[in-house]
C-alpha positions as CSV (number, residue, x, y, z in Angstrom):
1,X,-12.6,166.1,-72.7
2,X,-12.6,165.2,-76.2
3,X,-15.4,163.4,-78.2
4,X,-15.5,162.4,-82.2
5,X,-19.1,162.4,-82.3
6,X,-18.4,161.2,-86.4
7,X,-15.4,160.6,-88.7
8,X,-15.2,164.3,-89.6
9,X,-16.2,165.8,-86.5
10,X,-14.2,167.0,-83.8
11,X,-16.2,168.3,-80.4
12,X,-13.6,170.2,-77.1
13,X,-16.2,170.3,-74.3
14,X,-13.8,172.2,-72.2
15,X,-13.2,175.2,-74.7
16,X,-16.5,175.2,-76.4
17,X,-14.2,174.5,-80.0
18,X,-15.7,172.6,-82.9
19,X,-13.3,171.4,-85.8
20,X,-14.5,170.2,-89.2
21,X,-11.9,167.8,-90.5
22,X,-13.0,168.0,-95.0
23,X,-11.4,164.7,-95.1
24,X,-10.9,161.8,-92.4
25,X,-8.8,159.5,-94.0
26,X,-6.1,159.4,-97.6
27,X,-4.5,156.8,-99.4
28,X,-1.1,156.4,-99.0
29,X,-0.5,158.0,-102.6
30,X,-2.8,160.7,-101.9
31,X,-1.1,161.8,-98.7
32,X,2.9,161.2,-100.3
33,X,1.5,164.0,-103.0
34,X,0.4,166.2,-100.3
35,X,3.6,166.2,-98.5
36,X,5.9,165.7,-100.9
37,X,7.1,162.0,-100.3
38,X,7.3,159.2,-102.4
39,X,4.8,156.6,-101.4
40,X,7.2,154.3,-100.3
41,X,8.3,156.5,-97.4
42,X,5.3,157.1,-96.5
43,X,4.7,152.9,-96.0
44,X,7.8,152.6,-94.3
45,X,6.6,155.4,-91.6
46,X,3.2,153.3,-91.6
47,X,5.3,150.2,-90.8
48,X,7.5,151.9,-88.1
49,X,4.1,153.1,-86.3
50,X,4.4,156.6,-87.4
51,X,1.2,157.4,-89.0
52,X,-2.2,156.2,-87.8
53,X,-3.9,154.1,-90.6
54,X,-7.1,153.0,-90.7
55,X,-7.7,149.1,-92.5
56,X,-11.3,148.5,-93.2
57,X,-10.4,145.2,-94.9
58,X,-9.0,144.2,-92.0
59,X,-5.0,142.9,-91.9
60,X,-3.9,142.9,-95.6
61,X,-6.5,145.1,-96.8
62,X,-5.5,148.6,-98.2
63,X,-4.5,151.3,-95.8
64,X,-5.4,154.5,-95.6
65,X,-3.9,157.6,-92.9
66,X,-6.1,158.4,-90.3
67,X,-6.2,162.2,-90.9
68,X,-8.8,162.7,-88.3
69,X,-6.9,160.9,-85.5
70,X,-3.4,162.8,-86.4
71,X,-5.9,166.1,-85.7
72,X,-7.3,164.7,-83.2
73,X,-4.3,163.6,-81.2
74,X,-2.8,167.4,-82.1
75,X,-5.5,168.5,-80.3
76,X,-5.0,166.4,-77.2
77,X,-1.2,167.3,-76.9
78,X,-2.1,170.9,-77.8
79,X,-4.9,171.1,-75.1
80,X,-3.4,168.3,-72.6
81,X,-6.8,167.0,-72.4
């Protein structure tokens, strides 16, 4: 079973594995620079459901990727849990 006890903390009961995650969440010009897209790709593959984002102003607010749910959901399909 997997619990996020906080936005940068990962928890696998079953294996006894804890994962740090330094950042939880980027812009959307601070992720295109770390992998090399432009930051209109990266939108579009927000808009085509993609990439996880995270929207604290709610709908219309700025958007940032949810790194810790990408990890998080790795770890899920990498465990089957």
């Amino acid at each position: 079973m997997l619990n996020i006890d906080s936005p940068t903390r990962v928890v696998i009961n079953a294996a006894n594995v804890t994962v740090e995650i330094p950042i939880s969440r980027l812009t959307i010009r601070e992720y295109a620079k770390r992998t090399g897209e432009t930051p209109s790709a990266v939108a579009h593959q927000i808009d085509d459901g993609y990439l996880p984002v995270i929207q604290p102003g709610g709908e219309g607010g700025k958007r940032y990727i949810n790194i810790a749910k990408m990890i998080t959901d790795d770890l899920q399909q990498s465990y089957g849990r």
